[in-house]
N, C-alpha and C positions, 0 to 999 in steps of 0.2 A: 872177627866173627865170635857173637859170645860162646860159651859153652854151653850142648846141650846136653850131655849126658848125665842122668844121675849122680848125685855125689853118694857114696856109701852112706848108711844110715849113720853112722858115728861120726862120720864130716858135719852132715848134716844137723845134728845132735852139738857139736860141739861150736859152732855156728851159732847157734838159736841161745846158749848161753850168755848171762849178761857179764860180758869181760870187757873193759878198755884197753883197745889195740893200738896199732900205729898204721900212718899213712906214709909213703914214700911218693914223692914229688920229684919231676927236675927242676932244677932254678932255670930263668933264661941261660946262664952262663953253663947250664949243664951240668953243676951241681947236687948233689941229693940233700931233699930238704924234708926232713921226717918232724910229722906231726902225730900225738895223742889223739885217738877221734874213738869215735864210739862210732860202728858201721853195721848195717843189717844187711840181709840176703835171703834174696828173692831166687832160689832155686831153678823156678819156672822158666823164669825171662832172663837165668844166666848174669843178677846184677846184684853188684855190691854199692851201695849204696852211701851218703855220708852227707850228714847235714851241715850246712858251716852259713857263711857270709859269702858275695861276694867279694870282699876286702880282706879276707885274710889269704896266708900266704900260699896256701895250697891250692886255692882256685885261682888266684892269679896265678901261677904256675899253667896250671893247667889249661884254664883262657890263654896262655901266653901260645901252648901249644896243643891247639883243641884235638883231640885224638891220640896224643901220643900217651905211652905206656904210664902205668901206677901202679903199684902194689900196696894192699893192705894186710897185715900180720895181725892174728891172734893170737898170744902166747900166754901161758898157763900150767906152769912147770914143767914136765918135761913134755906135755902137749903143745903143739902149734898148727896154723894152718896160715898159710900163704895163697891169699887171690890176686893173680893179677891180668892185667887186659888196660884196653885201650879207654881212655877218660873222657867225661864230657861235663860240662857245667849248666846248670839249668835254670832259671826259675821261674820256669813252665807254671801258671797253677796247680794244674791235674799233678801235675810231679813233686813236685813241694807236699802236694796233698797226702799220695801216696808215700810217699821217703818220711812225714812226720807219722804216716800212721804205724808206717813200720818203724818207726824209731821208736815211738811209745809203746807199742808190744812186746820189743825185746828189753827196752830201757824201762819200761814202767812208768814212765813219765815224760812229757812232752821234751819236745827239744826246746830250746829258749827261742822264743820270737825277736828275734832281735832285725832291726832294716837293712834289706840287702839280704835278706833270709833264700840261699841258693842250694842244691842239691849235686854232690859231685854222684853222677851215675858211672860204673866202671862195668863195662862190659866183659866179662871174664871169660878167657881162655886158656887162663893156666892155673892147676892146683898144685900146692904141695904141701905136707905136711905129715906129722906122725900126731892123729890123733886116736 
């Protein structure tokens, strides 16, 4: 169930900032397998977002186990903020469309078009952080 409450305006604020974070993954073997990603968030509809392939390793991951949990970190000296919830991989049009628009408003510029161009959506239900 994503999260529908409010994040405090400083979550929110510190969210919208252009920082590269990290992605955490399970391997099949159960594993954690943390990637660099650049992620945006969609407050509204409770989703963290992240553009990639689907041939790298974090969506195969996650195709491996469609649903199962993820967490994404932003951290930024002694600020951070921890999203996590359950995962899914996409490349819906309309959603590609949406994940590259929001990638290019926090990012400032587009995400690479590359083939295989997929959207991991993470439905969030759990925050943590001191920001």
């Amino acid at each position: 169930m994503p999260l529908h409450l409010p994040l405090p305006v400083t979550a929110e604020d510190f969210l919208a900032e252009n920082h590269l974070c990290s992605l955490t993954t399970l391997r099949p073997d159960g594993t954690p397998h943390v990637a660099p990603v650049r992620f945006t968030w969609d407050g509204e509809a409770g989703l963290a977002r992240v553009m990639t392939t689907v041939t790298r390793q974090k969506a195969r991951n996650v195709l491996a186990a469609d649903g199962d949990r993820v967490a994404v970190c932003q951290s930024v000296g002694f600020r951070w903020i921890t999203l996590e919830g359950s995962a899914t991989v996409s490349t819906d049009p309309p959603r590609l469309v949406e994940g590259a628009r929001r990638y290019t408003k926090r990012y400032w510029s587009a995400p690479p078009q590359l083939p295989g161009l997929a959207v991991i959506e993470i439905a969030v239900d759990r925050v943590m952080g001191m920001y």
